[in-house]
Structure formats: structure tokens, C-alpha cells
C-alpha positions in Angstrom: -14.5 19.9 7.3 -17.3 18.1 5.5 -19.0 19.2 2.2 -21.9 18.2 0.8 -21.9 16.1 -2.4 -24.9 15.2 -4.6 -24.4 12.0 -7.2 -26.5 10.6 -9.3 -27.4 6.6 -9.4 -29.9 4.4 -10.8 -32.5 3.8 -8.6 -32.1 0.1 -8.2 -28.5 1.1 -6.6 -30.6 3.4 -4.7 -33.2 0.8 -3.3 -30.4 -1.6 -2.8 -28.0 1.2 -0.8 -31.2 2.1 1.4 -32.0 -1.5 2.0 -29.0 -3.0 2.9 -26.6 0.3 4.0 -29.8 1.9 6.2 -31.1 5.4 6.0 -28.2 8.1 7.1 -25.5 5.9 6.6 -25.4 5.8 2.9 -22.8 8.7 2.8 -20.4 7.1 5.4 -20.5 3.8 3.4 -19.5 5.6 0.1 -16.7 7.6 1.8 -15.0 4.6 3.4 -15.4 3.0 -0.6 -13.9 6.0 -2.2 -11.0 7.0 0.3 -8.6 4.2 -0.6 -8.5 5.7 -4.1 -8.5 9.3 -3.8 -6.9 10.1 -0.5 -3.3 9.0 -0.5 -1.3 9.4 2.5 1.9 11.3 3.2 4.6 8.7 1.9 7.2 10.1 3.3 6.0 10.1 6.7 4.4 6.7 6.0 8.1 5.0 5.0 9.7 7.3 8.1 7.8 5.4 10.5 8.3 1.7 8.8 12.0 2.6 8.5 11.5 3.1 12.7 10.2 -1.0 12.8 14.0 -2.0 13.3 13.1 -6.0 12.6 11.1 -5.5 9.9 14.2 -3.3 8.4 16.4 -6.7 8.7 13.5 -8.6 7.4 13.7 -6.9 4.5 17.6 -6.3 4.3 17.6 -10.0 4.9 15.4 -10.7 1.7 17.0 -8.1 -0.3 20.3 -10.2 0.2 18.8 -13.6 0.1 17.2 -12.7 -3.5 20.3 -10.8 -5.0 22.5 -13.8 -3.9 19.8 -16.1 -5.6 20.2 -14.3 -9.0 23.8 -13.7 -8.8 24.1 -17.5 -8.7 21.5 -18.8 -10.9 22.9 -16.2 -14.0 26.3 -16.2 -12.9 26.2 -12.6 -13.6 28.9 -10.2 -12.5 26.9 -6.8 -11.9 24.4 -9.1 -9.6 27.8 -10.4 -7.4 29.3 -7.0 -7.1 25.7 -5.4 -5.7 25.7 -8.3 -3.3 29.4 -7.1 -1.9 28.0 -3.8 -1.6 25.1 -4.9 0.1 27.1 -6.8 2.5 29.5 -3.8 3.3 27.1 -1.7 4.6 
């Protein structure tokens, strides 16, 4: 459903949207600007279906490892060592 929206701008921003956007098409352009920030999707169905890309999944597992192993053996730190054998056993 669409509503109607009235703003207000200066009108050099006018002139300038007019000119360069074209008559009628001023609204679509501001939309397609604005979306990004106000209309978030569903992340849950968002991470459902990159959790379905099985090779980016061991991408990422792959990096996940690569990086913990990194820090576990630049800082020598226990914890880091023990979450890379938990990694590994699943």
C-alpha cells in the first residue's frame, strides 16, 4: 500500500531534484534513498537462508578457526586454545 507523504525542502534541492531526478520520479528516488535506513528486513529469515549457502558456512567456519588459532598462538592464551578444541569437535 502506498501513502502519500508531503516534505518540505529548500528550493534549490527542489530545482536540483526536478532537474536532474525528472518530473514524477522524484518520490521513487527518495524511497529507494530512505529504505536502507528505515526498512530493516526479517533477520531471522535473512541468516536462515545464508545458513542454507553450505560453502559459504565452511568459509566462514574455516575463518572462524583460522583466526582463533591465530590468537591462541600469538597470546599463548589458554581460554583462546580450549575454544579452538571445541571448535574442532564439532
Amino acid at each position: 500500500m502506498r501513502k502519500k507523504l508531503t516534505i518540505t525542502v529548500d528550493e534549490e534541492v527542489y530545482a536540483g531534484l526536478y532537474k536532474t531526478i525528472g518530473t514524477r520520479k522524484i518520490s521513487k528516488f527518495v524511497e529507494e534513498l530512505v529504505r536502507p535506513y528505515v526498512v530493516r528486513p526479517k533477520l531471522e529469515s535473512a541468516y536462515a537462508q545464508m545458513a542454507k549457502d553450505k560453502k559459504r558456512e565452511e568459509e566462514a567456519m574455516e575463518w572462524a578457526e583460522t583466526t582463533f588459532k591465530d590468537i591462541a598462538h600469538e597470546k599463548g592464551c589458554g581460554k583462546a586454545n580450549r575454544l579452538v578444541r571445541q571448535i574442532n569437535r564439532c
